[in-house]
mmJSON file of the N, C-alpha and C atoms, coordinates in Angstrom:
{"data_MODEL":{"atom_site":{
"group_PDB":["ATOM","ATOM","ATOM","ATOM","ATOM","ATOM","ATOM","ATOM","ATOM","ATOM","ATOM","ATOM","ATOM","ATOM","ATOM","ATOM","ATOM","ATOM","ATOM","ATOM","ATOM","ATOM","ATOM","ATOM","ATOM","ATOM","ATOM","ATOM","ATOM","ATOM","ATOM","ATOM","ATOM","ATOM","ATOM","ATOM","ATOM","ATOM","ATOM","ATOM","ATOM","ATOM","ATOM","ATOM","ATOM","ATOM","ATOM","ATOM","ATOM","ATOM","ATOM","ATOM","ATOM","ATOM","ATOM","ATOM","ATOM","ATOM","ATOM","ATOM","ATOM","ATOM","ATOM","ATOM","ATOM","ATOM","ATOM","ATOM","ATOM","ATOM","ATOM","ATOM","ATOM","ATOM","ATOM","ATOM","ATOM","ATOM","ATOM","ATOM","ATOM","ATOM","ATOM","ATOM","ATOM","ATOM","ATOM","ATOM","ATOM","ATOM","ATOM","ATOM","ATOM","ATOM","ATOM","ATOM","ATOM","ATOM","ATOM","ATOM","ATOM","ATOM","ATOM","ATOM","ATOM","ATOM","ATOM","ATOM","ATOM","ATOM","ATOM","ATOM","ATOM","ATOM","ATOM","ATOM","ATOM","ATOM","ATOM","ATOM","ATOM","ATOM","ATOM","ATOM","ATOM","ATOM","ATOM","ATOM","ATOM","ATOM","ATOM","ATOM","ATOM","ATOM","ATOM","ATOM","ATOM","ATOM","ATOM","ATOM","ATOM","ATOM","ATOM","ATOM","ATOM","ATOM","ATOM","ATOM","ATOM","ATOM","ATOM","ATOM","ATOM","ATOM","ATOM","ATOM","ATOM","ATOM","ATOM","ATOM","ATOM","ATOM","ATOM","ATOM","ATOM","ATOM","ATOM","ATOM","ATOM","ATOM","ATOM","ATOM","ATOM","ATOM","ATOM","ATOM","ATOM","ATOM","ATOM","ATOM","ATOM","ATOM","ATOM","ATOM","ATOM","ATOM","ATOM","ATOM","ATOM","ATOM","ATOM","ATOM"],
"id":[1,2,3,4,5,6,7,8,9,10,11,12,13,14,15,16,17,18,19,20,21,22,23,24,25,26,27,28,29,30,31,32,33,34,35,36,37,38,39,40,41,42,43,44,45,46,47,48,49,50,51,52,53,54,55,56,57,58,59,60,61,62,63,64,65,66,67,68,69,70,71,72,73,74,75,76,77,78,79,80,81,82,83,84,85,86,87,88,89,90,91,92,93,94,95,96,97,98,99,100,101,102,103,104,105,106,107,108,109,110,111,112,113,114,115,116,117,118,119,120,121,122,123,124,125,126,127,128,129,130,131,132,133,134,135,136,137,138,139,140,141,142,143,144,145,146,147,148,149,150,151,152,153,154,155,156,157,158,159,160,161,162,163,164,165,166,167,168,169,170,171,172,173,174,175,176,177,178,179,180,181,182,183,184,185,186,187,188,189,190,191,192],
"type_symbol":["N","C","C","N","C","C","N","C","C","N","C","C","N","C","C","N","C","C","N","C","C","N","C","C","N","C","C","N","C","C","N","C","C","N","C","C","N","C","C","N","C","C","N","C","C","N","C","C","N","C","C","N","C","C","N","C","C","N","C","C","N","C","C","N","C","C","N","C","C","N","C","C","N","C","C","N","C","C","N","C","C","N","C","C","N","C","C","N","C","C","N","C","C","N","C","C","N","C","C","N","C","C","N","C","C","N","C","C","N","C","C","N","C","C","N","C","C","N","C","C","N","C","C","N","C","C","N","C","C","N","C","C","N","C","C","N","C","C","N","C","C","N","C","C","N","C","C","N","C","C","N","C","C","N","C","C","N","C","C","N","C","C","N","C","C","N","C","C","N","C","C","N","C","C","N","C","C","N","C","C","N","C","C","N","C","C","N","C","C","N","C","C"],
"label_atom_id":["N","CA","C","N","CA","C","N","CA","C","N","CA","C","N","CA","C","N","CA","C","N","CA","C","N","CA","C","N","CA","C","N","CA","C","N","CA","C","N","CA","C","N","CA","C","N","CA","C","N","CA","C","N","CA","C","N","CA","C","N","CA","C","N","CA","C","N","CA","C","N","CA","C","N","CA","C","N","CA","C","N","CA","C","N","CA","C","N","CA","C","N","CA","C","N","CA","C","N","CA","C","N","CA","C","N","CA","C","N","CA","C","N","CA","C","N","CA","C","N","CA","C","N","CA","C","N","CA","C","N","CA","C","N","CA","C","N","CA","C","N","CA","C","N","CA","C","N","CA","C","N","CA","C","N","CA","C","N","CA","C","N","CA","C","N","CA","C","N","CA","C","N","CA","C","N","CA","C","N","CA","C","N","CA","C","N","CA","C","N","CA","C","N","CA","C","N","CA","C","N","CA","C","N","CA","C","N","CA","C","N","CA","C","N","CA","C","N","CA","C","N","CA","C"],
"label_alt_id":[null,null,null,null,null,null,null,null,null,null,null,null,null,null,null,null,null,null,null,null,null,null,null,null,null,null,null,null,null,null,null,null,null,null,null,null,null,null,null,null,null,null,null,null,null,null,null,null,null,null,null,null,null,null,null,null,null,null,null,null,null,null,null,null,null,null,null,null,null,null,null,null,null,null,null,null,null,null,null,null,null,null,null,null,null,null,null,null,null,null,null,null,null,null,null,null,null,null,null,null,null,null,null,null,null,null,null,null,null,null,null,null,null,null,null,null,null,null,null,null,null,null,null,null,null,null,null,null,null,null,null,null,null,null,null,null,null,null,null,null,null,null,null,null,null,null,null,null,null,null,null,null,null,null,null,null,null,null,null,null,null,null,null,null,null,null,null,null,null,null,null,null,null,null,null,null,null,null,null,null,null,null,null,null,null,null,null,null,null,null,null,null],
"label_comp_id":["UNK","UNK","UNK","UNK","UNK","UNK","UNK","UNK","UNK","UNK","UNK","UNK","UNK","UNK","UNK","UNK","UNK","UNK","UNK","UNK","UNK","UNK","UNK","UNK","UNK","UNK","UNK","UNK","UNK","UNK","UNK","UNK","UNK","UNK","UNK","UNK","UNK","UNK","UNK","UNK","UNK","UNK","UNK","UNK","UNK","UNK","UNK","UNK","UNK","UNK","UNK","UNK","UNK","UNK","UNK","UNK","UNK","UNK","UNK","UNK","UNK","UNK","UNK","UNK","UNK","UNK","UNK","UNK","UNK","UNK","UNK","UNK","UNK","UNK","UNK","UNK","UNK","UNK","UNK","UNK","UNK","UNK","UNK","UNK","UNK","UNK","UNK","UNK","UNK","UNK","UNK","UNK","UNK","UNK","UNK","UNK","UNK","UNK","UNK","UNK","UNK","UNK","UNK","UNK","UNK","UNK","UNK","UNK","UNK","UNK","UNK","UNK","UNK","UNK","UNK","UNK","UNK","UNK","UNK","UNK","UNK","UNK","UNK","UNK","UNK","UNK","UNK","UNK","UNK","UNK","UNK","UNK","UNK","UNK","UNK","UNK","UNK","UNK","UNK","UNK","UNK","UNK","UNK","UNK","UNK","UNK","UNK","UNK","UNK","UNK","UNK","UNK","UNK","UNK","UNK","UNK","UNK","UNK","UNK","UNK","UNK","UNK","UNK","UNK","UNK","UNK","UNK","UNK","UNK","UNK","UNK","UNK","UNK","UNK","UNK","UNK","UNK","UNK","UNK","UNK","UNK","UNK","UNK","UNK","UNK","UNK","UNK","UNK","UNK","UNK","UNK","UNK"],
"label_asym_id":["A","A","A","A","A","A","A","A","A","A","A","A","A","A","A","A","A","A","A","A","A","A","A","A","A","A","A","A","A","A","A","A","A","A","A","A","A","A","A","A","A","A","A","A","A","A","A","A","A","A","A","A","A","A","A","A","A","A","A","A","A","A","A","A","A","A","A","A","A","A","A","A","A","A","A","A","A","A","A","A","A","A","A","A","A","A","A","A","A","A","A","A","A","A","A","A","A","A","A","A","A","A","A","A","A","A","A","A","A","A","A","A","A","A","A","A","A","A","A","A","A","A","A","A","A","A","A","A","A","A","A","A","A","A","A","A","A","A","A","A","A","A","A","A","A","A","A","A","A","A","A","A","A","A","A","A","A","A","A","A","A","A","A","A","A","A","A","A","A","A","A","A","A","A","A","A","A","A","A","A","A","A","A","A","A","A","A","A","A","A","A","A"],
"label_entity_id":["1","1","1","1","1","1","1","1","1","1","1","1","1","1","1","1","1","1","1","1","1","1","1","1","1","1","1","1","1","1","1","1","1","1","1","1","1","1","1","1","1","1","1","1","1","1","1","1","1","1","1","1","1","1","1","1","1","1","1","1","1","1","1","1","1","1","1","1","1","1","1","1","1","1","1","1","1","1","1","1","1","1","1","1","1","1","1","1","1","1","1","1","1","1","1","1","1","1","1","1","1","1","1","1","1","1","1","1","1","1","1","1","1","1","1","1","1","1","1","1","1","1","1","1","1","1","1","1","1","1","1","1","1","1","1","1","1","1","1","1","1","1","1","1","1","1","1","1","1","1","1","1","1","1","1","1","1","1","1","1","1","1","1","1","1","1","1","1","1","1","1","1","1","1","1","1","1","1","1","1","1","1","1","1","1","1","1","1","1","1","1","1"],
"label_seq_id":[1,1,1,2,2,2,3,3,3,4,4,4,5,5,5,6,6,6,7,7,7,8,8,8,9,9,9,10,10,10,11,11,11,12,12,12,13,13,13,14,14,14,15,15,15,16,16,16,17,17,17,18,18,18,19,19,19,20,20,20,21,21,21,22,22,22,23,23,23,24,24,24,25,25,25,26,26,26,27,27,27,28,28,28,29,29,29,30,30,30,31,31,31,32,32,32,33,33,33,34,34,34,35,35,35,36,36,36,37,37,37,38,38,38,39,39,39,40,40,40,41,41,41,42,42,42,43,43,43,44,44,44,45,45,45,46,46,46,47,47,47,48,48,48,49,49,49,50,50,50,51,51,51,52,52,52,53,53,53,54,54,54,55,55,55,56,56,56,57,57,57,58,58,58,59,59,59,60,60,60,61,61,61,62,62,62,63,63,63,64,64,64],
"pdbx_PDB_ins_code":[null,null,null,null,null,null,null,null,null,null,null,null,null,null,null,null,null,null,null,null,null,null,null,null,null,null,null,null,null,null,null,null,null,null,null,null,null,null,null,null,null,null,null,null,null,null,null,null,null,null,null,null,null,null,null,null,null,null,null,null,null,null,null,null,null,null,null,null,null,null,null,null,null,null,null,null,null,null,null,null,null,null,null,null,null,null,null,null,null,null,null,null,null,null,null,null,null,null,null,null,null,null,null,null,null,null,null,null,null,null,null,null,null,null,null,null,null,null,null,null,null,null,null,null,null,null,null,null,null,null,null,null,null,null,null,null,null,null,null,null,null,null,null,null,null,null,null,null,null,null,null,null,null,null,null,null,null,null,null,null,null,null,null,null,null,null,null,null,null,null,null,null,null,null,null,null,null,null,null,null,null,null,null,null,null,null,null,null,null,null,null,null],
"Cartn_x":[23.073,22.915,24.272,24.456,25.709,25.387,26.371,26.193,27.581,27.306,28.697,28.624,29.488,29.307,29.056,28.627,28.462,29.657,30.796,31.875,32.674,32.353,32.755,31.729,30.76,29.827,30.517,30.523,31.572,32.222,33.423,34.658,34.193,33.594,32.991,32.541,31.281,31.218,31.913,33.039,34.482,35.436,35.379,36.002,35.129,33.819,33.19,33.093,34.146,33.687,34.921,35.683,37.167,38.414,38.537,39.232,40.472,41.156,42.693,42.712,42.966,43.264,43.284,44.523,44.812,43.851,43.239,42.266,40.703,40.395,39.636,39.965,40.986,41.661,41.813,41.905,41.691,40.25,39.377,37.986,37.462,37.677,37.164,37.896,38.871,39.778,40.399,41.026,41.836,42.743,43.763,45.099,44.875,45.623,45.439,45.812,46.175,46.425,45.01,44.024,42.719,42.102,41.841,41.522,41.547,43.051,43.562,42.731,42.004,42.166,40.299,39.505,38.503,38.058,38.84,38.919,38.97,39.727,39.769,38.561,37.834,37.026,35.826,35.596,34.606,34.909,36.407,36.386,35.962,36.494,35.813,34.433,33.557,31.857,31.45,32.074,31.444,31.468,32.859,33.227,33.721,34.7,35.189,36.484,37.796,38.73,39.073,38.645,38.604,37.929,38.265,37.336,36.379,36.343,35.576,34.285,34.551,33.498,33.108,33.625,33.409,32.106,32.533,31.475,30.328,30.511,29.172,28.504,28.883,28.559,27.588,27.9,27.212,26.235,26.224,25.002,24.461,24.705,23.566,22.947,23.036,22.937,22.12,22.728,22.077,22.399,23.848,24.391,24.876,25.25,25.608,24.608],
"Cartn_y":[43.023,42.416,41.938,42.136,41.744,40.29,39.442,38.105,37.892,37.98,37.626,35.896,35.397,34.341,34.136,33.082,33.365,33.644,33.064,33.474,34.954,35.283,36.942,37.695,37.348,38.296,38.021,36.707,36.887,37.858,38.106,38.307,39.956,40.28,41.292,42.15,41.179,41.928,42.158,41.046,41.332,42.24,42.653,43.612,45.043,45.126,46.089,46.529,45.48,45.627,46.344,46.833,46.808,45.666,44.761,43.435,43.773,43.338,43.286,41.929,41.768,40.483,38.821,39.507,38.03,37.801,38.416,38.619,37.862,38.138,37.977,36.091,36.012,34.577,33.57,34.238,33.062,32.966,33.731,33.815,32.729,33.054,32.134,30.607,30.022,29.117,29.114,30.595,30.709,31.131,31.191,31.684,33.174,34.27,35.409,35.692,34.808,34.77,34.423,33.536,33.512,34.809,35.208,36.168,37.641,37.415,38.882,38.097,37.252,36.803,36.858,36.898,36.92,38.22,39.113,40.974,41.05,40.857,41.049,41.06,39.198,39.437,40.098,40.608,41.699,42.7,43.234,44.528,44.623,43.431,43.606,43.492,42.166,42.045,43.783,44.505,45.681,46.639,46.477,47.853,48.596,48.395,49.574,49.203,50.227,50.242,49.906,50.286,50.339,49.331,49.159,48.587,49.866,50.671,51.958,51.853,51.764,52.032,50.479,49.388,48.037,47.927,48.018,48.225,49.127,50.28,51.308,50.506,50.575,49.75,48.163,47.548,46.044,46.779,47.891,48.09,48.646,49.677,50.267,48.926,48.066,47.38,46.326,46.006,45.708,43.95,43.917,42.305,42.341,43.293,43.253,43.782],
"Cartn_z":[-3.351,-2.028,-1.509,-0.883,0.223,1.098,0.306,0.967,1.44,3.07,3.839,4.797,4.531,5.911,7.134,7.767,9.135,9.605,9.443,9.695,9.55,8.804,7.805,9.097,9.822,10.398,11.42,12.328,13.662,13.87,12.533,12.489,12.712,11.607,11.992,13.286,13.76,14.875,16.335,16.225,16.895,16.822,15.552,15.293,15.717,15.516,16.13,17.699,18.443,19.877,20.143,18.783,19.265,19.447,18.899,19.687,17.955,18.554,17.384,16.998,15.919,14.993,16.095,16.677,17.798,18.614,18.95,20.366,19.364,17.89,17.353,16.911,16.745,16.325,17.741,18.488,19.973,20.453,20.31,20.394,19.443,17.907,17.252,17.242,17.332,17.458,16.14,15.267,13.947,13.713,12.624,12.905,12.875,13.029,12.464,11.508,10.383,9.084,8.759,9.218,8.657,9.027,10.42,10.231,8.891,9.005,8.119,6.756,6.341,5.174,5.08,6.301,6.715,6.332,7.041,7.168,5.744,4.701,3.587,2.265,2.315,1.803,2.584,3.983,4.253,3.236,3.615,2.799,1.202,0.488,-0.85,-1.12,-0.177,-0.326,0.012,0.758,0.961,0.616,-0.26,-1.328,0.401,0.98,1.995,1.584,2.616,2.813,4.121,5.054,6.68,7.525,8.669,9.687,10.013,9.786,10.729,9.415,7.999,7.009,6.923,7.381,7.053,8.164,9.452,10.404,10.336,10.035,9.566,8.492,7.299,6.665,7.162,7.666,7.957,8.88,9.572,10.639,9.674,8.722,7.74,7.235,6.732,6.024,6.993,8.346,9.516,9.355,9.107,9.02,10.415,11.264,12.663,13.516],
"occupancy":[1.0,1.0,1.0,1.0,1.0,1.0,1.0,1.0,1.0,1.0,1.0,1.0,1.0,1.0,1.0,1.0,1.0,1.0,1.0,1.0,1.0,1.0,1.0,1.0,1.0,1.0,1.0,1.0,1.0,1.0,1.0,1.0,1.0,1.0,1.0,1.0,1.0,1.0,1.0,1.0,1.0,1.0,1.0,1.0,1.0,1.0,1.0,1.0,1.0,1.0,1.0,1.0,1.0,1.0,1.0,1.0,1.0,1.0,1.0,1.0,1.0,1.0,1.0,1.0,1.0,1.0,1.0,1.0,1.0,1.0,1.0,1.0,1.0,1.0,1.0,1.0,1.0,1.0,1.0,1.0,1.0,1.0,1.0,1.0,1.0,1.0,1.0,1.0,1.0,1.0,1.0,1.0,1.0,1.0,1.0,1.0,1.0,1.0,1.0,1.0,1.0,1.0,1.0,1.0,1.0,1.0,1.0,1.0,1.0,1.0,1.0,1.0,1.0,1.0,1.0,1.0,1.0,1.0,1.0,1.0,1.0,1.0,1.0,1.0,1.0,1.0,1.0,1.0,1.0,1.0,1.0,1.0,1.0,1.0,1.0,1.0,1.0,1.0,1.0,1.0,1.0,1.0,1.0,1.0,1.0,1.0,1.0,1.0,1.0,1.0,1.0,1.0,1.0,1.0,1.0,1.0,1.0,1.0,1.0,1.0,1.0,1.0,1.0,1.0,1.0,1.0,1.0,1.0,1.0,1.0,1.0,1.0,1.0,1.0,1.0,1.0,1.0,1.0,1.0,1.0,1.0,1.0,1.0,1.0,1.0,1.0,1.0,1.0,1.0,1.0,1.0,1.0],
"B_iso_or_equiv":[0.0,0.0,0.0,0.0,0.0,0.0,0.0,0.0,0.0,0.0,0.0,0.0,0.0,0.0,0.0,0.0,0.0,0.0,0.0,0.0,0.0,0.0,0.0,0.0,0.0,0.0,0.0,0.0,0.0,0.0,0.0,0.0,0.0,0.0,0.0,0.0,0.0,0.0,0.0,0.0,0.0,0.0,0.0,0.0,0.0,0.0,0.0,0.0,0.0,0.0,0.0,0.0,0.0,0.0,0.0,0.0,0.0,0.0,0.0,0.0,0.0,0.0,0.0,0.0,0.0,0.0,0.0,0.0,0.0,0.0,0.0,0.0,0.0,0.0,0.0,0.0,0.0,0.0,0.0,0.0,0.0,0.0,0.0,0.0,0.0,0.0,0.0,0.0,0.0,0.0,0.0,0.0,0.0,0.0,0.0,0.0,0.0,0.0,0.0,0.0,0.0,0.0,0.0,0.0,0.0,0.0,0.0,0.0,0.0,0.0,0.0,0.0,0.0,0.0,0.0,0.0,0.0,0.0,0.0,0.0,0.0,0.0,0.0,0.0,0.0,0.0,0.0,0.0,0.0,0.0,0.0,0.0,0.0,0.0,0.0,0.0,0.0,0.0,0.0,0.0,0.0,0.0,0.0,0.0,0.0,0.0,0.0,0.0,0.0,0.0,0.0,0.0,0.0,0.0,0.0,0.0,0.0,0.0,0.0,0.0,0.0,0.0,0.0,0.0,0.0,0.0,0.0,0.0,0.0,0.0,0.0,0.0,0.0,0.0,0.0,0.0,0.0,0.0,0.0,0.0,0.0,0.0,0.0,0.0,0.0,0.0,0.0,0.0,0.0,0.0,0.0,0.0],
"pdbx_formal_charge":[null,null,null,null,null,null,null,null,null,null,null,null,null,null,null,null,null,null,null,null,null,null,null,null,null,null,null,null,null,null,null,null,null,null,null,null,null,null,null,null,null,null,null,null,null,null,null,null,null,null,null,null,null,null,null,null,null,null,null,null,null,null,null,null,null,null,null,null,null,null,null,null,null,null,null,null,null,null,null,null,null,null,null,null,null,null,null,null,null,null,null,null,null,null,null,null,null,null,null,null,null,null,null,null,null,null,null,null,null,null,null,null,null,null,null,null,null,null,null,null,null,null,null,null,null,null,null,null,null,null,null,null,null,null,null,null,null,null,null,null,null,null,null,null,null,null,null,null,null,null,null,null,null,null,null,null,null,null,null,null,null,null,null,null,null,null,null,null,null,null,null,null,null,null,null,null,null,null,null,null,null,null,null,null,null,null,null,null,null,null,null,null],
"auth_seq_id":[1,1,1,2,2,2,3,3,3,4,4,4,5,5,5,6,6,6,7,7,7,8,8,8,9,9,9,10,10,10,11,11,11,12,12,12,13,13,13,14,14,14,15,15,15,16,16,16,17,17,17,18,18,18,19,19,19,20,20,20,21,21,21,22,22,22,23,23,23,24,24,24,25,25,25,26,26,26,27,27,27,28,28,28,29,29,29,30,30,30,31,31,31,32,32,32,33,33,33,34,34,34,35,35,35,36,36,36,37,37,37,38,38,38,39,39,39,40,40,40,41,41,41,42,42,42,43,43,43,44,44,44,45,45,45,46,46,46,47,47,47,48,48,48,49,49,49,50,50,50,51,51,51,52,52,52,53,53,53,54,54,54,55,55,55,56,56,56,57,57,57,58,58,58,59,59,59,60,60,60,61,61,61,62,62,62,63,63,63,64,64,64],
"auth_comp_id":["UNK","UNK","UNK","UNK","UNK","UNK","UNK","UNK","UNK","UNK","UNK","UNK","UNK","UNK","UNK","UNK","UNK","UNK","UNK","UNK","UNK","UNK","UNK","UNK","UNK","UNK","UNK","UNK","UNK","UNK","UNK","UNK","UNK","UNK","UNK","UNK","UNK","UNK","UNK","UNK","UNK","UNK","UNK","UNK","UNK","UNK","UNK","UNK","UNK","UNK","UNK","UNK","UNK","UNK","UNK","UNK","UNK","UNK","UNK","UNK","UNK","UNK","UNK","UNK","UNK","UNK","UNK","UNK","UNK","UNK","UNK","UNK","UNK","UNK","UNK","UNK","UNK","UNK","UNK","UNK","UNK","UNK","UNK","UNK","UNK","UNK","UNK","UNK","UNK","UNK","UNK","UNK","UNK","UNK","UNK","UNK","UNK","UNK","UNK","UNK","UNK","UNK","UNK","UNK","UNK","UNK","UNK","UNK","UNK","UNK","UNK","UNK","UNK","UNK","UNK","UNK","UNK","UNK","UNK","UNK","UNK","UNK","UNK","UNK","UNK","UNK","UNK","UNK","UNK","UNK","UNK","UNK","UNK","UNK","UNK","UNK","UNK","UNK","UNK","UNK","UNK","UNK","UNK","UNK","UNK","UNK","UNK","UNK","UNK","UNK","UNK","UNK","UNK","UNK","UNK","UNK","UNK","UNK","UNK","UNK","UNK","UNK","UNK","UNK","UNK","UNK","UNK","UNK","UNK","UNK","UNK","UNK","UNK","UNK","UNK","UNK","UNK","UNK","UNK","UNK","UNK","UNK","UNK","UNK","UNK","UNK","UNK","UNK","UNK","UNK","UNK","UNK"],
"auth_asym_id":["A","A","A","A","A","A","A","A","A","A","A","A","A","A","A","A","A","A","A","A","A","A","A","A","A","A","A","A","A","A","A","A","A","A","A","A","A","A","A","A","A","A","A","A","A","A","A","A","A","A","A","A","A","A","A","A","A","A","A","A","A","A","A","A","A","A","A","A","A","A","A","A","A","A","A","A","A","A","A","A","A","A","A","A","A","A","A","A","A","A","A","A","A","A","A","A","A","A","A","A","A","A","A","A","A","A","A","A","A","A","A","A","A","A","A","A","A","A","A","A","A","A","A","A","A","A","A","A","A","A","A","A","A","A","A","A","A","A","A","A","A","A","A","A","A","A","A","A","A","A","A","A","A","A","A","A","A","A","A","A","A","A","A","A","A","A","A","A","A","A","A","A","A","A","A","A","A","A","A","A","A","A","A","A","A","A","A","A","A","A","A","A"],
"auth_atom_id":["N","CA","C","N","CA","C","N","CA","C","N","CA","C","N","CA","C","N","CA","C","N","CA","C","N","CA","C","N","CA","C","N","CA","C","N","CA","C","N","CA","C","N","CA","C","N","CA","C","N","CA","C","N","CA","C","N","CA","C","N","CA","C","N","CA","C","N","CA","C","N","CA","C","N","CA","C","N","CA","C","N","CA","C","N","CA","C","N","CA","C","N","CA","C","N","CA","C","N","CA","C","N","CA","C","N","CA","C","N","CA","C","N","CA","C","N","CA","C","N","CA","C","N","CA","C","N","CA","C","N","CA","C","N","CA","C","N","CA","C","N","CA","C","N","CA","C","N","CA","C","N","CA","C","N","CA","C","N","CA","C","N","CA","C","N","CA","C","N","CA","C","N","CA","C","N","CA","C","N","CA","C","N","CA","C","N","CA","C","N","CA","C","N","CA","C","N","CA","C","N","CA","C","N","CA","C","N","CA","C","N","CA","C","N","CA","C","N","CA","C","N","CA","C"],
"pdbx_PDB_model_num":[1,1,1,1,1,1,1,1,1,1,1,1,1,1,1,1,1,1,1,1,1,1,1,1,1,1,1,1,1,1,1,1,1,1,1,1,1,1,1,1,1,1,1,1,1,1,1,1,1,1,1,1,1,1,1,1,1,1,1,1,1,1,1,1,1,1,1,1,1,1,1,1,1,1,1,1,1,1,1,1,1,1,1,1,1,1,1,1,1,1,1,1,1,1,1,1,1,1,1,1,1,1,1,1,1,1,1,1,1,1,1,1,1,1,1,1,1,1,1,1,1,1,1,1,1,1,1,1,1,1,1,1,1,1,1,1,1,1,1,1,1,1,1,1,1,1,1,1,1,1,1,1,1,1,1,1,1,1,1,1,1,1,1,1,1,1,1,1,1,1,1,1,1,1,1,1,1,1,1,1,1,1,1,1,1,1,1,1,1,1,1,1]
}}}
């Protein structure tokens, strides 16, 4: 089972709309060092490499 945060899902589905790190970090009120650090443990809870398999991924799965 894939247990992500509410936060880890935000980040997520910001990133699914298309939005770049900074654009994702002024939305949420975080540095883009949290972000990049956010993006990260997505990628390991999900076993991906990418934003493109990180996002497929959470809709298969249906966290977005």
């Amino acid at each position: 089972e894939i247990n992500l945060t509410n936060r880890e899902v935000e980040v997520l589905e910001q990133l699914s709309k298309g939005l770049k790190y900074n654009a994702i970090a002024d939305n949420l009120f975080l540095s883009v060092g949290t972000i990049r650090k956010h993006v990260e443990n997505i990628y390991n809870k999900l076993q991906v490499h990418n934003k493109l398999e990180a996002i497929q991924k959470a809709k298969t799965n249906k966290l977005i």
